[in-house]
C-alpha positions in Angstrom: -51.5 55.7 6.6 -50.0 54.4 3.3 -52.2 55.3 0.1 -52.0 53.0 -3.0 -52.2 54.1 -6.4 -55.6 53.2 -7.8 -55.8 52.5 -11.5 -59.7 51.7 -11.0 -62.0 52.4 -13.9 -64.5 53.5 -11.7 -65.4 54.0 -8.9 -62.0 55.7 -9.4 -59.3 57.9 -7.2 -60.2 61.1 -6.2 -58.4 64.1 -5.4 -56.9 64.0 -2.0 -57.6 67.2 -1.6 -61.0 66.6 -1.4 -60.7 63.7 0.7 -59.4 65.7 2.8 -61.9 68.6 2.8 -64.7 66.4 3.0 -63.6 64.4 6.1 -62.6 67.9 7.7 -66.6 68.4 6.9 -67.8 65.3 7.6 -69.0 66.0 10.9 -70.2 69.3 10.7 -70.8 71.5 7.6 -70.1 74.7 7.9 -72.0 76.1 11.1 -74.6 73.8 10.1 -74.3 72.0 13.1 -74.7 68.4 10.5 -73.1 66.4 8.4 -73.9 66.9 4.6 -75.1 63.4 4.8 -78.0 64.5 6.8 -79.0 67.3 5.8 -82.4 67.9 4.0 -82.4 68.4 0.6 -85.1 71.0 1.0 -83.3 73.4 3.4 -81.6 76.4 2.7 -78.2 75.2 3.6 -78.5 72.4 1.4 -79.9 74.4 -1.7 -76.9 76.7 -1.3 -74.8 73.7 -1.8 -76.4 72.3 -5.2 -77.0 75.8 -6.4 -72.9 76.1 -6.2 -72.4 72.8 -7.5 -74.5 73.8 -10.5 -73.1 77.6 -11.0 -69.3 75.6 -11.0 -69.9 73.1 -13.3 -71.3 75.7 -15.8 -68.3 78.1 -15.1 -65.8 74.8 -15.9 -67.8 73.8 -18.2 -68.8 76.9 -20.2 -72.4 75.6 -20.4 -74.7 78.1 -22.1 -77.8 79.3 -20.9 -80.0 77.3 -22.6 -79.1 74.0 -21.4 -80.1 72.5 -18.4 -77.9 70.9 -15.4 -80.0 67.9 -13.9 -78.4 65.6 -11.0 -80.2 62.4 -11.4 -79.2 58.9 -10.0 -79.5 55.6 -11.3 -76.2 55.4 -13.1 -75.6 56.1 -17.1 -77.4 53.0 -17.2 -80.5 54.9 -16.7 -80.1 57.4 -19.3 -79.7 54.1 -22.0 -83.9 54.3 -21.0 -84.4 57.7 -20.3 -83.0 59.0 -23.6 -84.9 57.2 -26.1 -88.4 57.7 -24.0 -87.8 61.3 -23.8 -85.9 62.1 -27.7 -87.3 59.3 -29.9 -90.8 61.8 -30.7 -91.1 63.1 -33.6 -89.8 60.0 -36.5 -89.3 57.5 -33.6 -85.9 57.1 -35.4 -82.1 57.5 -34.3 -78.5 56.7 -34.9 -76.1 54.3 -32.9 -72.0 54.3 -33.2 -70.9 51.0 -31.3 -68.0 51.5 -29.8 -68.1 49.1 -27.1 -69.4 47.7 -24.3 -71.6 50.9 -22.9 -72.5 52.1 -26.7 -74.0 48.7 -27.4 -76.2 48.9 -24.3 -77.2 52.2 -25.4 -78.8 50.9 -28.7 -80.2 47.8 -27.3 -82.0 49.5 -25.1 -83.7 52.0 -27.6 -84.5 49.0 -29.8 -86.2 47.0 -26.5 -88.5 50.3 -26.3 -88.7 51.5 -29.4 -88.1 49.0 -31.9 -84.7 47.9 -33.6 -86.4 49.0 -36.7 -86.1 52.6 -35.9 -82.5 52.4 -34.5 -79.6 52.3 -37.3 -76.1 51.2 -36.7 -74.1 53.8 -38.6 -71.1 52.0 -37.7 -69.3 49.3 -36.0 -65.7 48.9 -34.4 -66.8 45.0 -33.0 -65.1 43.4 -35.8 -61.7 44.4 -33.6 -63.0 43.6 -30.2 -63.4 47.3 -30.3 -59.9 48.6 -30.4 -60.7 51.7 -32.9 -63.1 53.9 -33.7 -64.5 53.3 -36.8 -64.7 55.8 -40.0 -68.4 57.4 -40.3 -70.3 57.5 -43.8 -72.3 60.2 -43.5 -74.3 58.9 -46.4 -75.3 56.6 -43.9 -76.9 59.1 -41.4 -80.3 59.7 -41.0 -81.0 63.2 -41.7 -84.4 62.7 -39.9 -83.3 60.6 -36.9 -84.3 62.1 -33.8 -80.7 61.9 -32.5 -76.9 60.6 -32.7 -75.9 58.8 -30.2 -72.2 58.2 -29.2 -70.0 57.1 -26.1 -66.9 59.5 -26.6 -64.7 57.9 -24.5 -65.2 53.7 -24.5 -63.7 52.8 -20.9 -63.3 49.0 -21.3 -61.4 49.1 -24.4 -59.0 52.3 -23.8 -60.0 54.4 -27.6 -62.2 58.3 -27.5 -63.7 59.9 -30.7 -60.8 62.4 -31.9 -63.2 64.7 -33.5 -67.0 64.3 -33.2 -68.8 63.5 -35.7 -70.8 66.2 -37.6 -74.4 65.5 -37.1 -76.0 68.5 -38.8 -79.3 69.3 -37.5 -79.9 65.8 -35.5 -78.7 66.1 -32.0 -75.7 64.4 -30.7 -76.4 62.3 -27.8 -72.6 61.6 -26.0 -71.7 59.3 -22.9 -68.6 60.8 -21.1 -68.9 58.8 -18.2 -65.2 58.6 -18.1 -64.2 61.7 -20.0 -65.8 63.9 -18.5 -64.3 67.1 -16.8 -60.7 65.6 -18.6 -60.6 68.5 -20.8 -62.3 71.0 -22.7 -65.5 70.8 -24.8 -68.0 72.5 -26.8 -71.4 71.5 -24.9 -73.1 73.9 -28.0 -72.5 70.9 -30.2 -74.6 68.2 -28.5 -78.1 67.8 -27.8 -77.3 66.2 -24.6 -74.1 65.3 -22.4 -74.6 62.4 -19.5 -71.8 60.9 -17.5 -72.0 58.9 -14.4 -70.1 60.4 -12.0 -67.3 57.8 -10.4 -64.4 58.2 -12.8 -63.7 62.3 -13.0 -66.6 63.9 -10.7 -67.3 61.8 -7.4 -68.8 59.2 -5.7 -70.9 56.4 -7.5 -74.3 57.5 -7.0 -74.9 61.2 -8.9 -75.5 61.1 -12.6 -75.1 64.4 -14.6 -77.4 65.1 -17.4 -76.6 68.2 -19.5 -79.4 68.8 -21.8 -80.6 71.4 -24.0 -83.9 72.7 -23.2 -85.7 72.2 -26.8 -85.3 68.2 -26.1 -86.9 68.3 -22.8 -90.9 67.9 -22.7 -91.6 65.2 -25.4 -91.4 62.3 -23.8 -93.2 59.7 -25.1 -96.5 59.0 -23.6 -96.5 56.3 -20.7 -93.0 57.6 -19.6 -92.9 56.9 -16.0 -93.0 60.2 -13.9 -89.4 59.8 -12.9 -87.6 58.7 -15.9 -88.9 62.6 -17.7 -86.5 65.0 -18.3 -89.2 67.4 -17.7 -89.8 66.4 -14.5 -86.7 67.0 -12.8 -86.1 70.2 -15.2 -88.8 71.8 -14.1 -88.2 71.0 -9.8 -84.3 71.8 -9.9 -83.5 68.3 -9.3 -85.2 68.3 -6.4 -88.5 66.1 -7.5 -87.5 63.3 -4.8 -84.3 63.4 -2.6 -81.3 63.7 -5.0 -78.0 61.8 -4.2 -77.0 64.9 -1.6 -74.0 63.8 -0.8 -72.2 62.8 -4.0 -73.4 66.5 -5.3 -71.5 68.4 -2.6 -68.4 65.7 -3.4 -68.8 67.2 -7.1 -68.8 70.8 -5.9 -65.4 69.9 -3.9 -64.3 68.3 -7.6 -64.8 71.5 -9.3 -63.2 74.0 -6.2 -60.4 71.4 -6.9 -60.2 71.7 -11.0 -60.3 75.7 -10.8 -57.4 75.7 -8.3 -55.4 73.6 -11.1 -56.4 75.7 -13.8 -59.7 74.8 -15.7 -60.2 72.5 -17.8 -57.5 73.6 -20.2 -55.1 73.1 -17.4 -56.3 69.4 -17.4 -56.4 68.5 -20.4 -52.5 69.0 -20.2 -51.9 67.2 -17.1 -53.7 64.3 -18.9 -52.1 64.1 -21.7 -48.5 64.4 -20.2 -49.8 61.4 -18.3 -51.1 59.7 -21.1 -48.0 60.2 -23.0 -45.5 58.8 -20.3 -47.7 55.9 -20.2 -47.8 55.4 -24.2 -44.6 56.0 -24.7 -43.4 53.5 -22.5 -45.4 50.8 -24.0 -44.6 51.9 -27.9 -40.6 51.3 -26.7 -41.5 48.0 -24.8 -40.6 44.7 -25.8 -42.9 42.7 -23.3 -45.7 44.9 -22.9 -48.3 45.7 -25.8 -51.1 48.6 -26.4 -54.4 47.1 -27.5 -55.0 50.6 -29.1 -52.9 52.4 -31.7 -52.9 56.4 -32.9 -55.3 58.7 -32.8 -58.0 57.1 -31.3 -56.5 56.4 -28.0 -58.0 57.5 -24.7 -56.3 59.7 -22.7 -58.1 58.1 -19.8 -57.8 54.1 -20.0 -55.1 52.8 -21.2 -55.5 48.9 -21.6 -52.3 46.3 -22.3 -51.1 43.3 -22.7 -48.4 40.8 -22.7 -49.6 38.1 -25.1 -49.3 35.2 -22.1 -52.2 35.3 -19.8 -50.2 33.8 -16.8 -47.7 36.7 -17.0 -50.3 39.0 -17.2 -51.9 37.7 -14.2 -48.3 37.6 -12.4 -47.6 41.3 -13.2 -51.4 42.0 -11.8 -50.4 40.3 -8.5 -47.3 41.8 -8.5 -48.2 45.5 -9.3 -50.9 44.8 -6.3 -48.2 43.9 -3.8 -46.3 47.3 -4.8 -49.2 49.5 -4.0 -50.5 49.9 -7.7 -54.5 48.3 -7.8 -56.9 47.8 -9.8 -55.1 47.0 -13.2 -56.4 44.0 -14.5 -58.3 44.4 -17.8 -61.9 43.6 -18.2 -62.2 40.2 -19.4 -63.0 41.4 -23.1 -60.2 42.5 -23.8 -57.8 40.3 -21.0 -54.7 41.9 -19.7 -54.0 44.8 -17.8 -55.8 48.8 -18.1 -54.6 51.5 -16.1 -57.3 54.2 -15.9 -55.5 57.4 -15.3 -58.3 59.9 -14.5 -57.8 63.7 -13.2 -57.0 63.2 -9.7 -54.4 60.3 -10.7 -51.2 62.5 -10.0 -48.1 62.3 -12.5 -46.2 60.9 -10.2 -48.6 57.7 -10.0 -47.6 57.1 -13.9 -43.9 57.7 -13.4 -43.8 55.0 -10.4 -46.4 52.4 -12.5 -43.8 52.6 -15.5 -41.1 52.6 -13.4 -42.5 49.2 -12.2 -43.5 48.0 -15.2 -39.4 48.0 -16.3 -38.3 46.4 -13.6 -40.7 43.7 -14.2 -40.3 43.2 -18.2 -36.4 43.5 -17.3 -37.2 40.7 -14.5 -39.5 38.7 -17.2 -38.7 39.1 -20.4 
């Protein structure tokens, strides 16, 4: 068997570690007898599995008591629904950063159910096809908005919030979809954390929601049954079947992440990554970042080389020598290599490797 390296942005590489665990497991669980894939959610084996999953992701985390832990489905693209029916109660007001692609969804959305009226850009980085994040006038914040949203870390166009922005007493509302788990963060500073789960945790399928318990119960009359925080707060995520299977593959995720050191540990492996990756392209004469200091993403690194055809040869190319995936999203052209957790260092070294040879070869 001969394993490529997989610069998807999601659904992404996982640890082979786990891929290994799970197909040791995928027959029988434990003494179980089953496969995880069939068991019920309702029996005791399986609760002992999500109440694991849960207890490990708070330990990583360091999620404090009064937050919840919901696994939902339906995808981040859920929550862009779920969040304003459930927070936009008491002024029916709230605050948008569009950082790209997923940010912009997040806003539309609120302003389809609750009026663009009542949702305020506070700032824009479309002017640059989203290549920075933008500066934040907090004279333009609404001190009575029922909360902030942001997506920290914007996939598609390769840039992260360096420091979060200070919201005051509004709650900040963050997508990490695909920052997630990558290192350390203070979950006491937002109202509510979501992330889709097929870049850093698992298996598309399982959606994390990470809320504190104030915000759940408000949801705005006429909210269907399923899409209330309350509801699946208040039945352990068990209200209808949960996505079973992409849970355990997160508790495997997070067995994996304490045997490499916590999230501290991570964040170092990242950035080293991150930094061969950069460096390379700061020094290269063929191949250009489409994101410069500060704001750049330690997990999606997007480039070009200012000639579509070349860029299409090198994606060809980097196929054929086991490296997939890498061809930008068609905003932003070119090439991104998504270098989540379980991408080793080694995957890097041999991508940059490859990328000499061919600016040496095309140049």
């Amino acid at each position: 068997m001969s394993r490529v390296y997989n610069f998807s942005a999601g659904p992404a590489t996982l640890p082979e570690e786990v891929l290994k665990r799970a197909a040791d497991e995928l027959l029988e669980y434990g003494d179980s007898g089953q496969s995880v894939m069939e068991m019920s959610h309702r029996s005791k084996e399986y609760q002992a599995i999500i109440d694991d999953c849960e207890a490990r992701l708070r330990k990583v985390m360091s999620i404090p008591d009064n937050y919840k832990v919901l696994f939902l489905q339906g995808g981040a693209s859920s929550q862009f629904a779920m969040i304003p029916l459930n927070l936009m109660n008491k002024t029916g007001k709230a605050d948008f950063v569009i950082t790209g692609q997923w940010a912009n969804k997040a806003y539309s959305e609120a302003a389809k159910l609750c009026g663009a009226e009542n949702c305020n850009i506070v700032a824009s980085s479309k002017d640059k096809t989203f290549s920075y994040i933008p500066e934040l006038d907090k004279s333009k914040f609404n001190p009575t908005a029922d909360y902030f949203h942001i997506c920290q870390n914007n996939t598609i166009y390769g840039t992260r919030f360096a420091e979060l922005p200070d919201t005051g007493n509004v709650p900040l509302v963050a997508d990490l979809s695909s920052c997630i788990l990558s290192e350390p963060v203070d979950v006491s500073k937002y109202g509510m954390i979501y992330a889709g789960a097929q870049k850093n945790m698992g298996p598309a399928g399982l959606t994390v929601v990470i809320i504190r318990e104030d915000l759940i119960g408000n949801a705005k009359e006429g909210t269907p049954t399923m899409f209330d925080y309350k509801t699946h707060a208040d039945n352990g995520s068990m209200y209808n079947t949960p996505p079973t299977y992409g849970i355990y593959i997160l508790k495997l995720v997070l067995e994996w992440i304490e045997k490499m050191g916590g999230l501290t540990a991570m964040k170092e492996h990242n950035e080293k990554k991150a930094a061969i990756l950069y460096s390379f392209l700061d020094s290269s004469k063929l191949f250009k970042p489409t994101v410069q200091g500060k704001d750049r993403s330690l997990m999606n690194v997007p480039f070009v080389t200012g000639d579509a055809d070349l860029d299409a040869k090198f994606v060809a190319e980097a196929k054929k020598n086991g490296f997939i995936n890498i061809k930008g999203h068609r905003s932003v052209g070119g090439m991104r290599a998504s270098i989540y957790n379980a991408m080793p260092i080694e995957g890097v070294e041999k991508l940059v490797a490859f990328m000499k040879k061919f600016e040496a070869e095309n140049a």
